[in-house]
N, C-alpha and C positions, 0 to 999 in steps of 0.2 A: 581749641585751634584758633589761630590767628585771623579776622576777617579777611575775607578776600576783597571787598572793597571799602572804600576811606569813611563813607557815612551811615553812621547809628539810623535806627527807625525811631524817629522821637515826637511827642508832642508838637516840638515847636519846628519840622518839618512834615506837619502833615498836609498841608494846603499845598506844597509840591508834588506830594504824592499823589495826589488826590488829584489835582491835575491831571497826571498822564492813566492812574487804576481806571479814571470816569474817560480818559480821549479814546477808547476804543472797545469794542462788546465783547469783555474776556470769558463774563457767563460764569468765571470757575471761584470758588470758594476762597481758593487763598488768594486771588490778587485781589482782596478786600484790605484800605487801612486797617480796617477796626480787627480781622486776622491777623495781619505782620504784624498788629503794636501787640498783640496778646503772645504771639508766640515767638517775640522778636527774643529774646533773651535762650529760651528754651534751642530752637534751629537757628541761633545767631545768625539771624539778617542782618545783612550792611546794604548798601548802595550807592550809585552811581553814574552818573552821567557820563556815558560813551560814545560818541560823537552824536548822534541824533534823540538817542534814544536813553531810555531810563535803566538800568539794570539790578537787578537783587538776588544775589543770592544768600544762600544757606545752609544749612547742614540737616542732612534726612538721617533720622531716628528709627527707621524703619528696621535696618536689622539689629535696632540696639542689642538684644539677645547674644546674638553673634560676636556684638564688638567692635561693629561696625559703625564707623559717622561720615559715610560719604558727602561730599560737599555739591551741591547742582545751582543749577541759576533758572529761575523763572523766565518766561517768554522776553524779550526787551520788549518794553514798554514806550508806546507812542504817543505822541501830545492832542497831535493833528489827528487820527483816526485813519491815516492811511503810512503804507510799509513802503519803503522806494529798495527791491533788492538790491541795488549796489552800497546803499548805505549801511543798510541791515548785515550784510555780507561782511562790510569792515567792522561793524560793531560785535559782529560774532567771531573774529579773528584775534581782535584785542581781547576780548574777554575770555577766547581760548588760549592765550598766550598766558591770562594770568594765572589761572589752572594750569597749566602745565609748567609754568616756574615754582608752582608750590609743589609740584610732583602728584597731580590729581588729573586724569583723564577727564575730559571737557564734557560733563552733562547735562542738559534741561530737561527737566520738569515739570509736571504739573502743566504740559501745553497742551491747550483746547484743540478738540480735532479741526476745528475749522479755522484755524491756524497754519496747519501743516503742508499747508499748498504757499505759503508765505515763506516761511525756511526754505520749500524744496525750490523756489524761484530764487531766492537769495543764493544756495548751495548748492547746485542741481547736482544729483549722485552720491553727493558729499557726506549722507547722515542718513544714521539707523533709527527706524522711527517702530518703539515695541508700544503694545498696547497695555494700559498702567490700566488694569480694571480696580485694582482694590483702591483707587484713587478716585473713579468716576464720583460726581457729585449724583445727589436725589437730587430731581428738584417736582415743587408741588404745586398745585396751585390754592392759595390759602382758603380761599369758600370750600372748595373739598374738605378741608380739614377742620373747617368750622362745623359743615353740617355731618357728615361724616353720614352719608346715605349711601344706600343697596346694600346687599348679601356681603360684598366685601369688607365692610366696616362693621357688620351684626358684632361682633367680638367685643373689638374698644369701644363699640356705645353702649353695651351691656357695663361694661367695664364703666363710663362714665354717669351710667345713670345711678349705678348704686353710687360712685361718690356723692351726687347730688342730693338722693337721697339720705345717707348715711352722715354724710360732714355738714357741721356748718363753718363756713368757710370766707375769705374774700381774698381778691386779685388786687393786686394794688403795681405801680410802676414801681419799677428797682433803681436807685438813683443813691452816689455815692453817701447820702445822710444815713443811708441803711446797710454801710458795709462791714461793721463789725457786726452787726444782727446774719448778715450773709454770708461773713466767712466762719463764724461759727456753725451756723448749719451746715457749710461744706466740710467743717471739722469733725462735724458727729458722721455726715456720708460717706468720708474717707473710714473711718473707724471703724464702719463696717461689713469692709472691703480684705479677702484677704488673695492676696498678692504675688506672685515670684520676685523675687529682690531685685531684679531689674526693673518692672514695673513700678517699685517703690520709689525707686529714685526718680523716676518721671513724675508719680503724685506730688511729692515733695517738689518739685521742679514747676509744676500747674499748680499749685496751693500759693507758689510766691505770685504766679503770674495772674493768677486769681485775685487777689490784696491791689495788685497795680488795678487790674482793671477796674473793681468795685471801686477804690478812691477815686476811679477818673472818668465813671462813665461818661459825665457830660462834654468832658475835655476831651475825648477818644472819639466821641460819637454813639455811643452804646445805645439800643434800645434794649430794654429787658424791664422785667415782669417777675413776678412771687407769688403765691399764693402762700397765706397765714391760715391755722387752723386753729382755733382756740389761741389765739394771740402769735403761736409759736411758727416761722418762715422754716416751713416744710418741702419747697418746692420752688423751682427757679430756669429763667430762660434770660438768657443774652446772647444778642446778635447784634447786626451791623447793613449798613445799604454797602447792597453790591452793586445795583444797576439804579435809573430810576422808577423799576417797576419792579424791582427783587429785594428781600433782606437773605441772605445768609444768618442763619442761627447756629452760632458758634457752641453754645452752652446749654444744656439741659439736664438739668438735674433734680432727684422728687425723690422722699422716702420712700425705699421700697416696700417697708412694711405696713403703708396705707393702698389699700389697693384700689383702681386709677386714676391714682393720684396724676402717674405718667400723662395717663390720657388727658386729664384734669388742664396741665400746665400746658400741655401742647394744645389743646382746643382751645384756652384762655389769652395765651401766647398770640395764638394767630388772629382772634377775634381782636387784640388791641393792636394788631401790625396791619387789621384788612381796609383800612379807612386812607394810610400811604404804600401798598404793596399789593400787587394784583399775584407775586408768585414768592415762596419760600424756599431757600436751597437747605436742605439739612447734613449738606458736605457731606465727606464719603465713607465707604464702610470699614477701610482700612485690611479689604480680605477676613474681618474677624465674621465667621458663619452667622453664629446667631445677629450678632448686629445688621448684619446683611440679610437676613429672613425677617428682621424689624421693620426695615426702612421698606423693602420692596410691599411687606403688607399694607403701607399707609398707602401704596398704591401712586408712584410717581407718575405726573405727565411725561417727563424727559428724564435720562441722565445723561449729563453733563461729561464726553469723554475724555479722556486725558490721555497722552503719552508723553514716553520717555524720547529724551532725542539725544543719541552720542555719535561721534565721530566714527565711521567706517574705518578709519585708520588707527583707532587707538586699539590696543590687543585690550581686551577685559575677559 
């Protein structure tokens, strides 16, 4: 499908972006650069500058199953840290306009609950606002996940102390000198994954977007991390600064057939993110059960809520 607005997510506008993602407390995982460059190709993001504010949208994969690629647009995005609703109101008219000459009902996404008194001042009556739970973020705080104390954590520190004991091993930074070492290992993890044929075409779809990111950590912004065991990169974390006191962790991935190794990468991960990050967001659970019985065990301080926002007028 064709972009619904003029400009790419690119390296060499990220210092734009980053300007308006940093002018205001969005909290939510995907208005992260280091998010939209990874999955700009995948949910075709584009962008735009619409009278005040900044706009992006995309295309949601969520019912890919079905068939479905409906197109939505993130929150518009502010410079200044404050919303003036009569501007906001025209910025949300144009960008409903251009939706609806593609012949697509006007939806946002991905907007932070504490956002939503923002719209309804800009649009008062105007929009449907449903609760996106399979979308809420984790978020953590990273010494929790380093020390990993009380009854709630007894499981993955059992889990961790046998890898300690068991492996000998080390942590080292992921930094793109090391990217054919790491899409290899994402090659042997996909391998041993099996899949519904729609799912495949998403791996395949993250395998390319995986190659950009590992060539460009340092040029994207990437923080990330591996652990090697016997020389061989078994294990892997990349993320990105959401706030200046949160990373979002985009990426995690460890053999499964070392066991806690998982726990391994994630307590490693956060020990070399706790020196600039007092919190970790591990984004959201996508409705999938067991991922969502994962995340809630690591025991989040907050989740991070989100809703959908459409037109009262449009029939869906």
């Amino acid at each position: 499908m064709k972009k619904l607005f003029n400009n790419e997510i690119s390296i060499e506008n990220r210092s734009v972006l980053e300007e308006y993602l940093f002018g205001f407390d969005y909290r939510t995982s995907g208005l992260c650069y280091t998010s939209l460059y990874m999955w700009r190709i995948i949910n075709n993001f584009s962008w735009e500058m619409i009278g005040d504010y900044l706009c992006i949208a995309g295309l949601s994969h969520l019912e890919l199953e079905e068939g479905i690629e409906e197109p939505f647009m993130f929150p518009p995005l502010t410079r200044t840290g404050e919303y003036e609703p009569a501007k906001l109101r025209q910025t949300l008219e144009e960008a409903k306009e251009r939706f609806r000459e593609k012949g697509f009902p006007f939806t946002i996404r991905l907007i932070p609950f504490h956002m939503l008194d923002i719209v309804r001042q800009a649009c008062p009556g105007e929009m449907k606002y449903t609760d996106d739970r399979p979308n809420y973020d984790y978020l953590y705080l990273v010494q929790d996940l380093i020390d990993l104390k009380g009854r709630d954590f007894h499981s993955k520190k059992n889990h961790l102390n046998y890898f300690h004991r068991t492996f000998d091993y080390e942590y080292v930074d992921l930094t793109s000198e090391m990217a054919e070492e790491a899409l290899e290992f994402l090659e042997e993890f996909n391998s041993r994954k099996d899949v519904p044929e729609h799912e495949k075409v998403l791996l395949d779809m993250e395998k390319d977007a995986m190659a950009d990111v590992l060539y460009n950590m340092e040029k994207v912004g990437y923080w990330g991390g591996a652990i090697r065991i016997c020389g061989k990169m078994e294990a892997l974390a990349i993320g990105g600064r959401l706030n200046k006191n949160t990373i979002t962790e985009h990426v995690e991935k460890a053999n499964i057939n070392i066991r806690g190794l998982y726990q391994a990468i994630n307590n490693e991960y956060c020990k070399a993110m706790a020196k600039n990050f007092k919190f970790i967001n591990r984004e959201e659970d996508m409705g999938i059960p067991n991922l969502r019985k994962a995340k809630l065990s690591l025991k989040p301080v907050k989740l991070i809520e989100k809703y959908i926002i459409t037109c009262k007028e449009d029939k869906r």
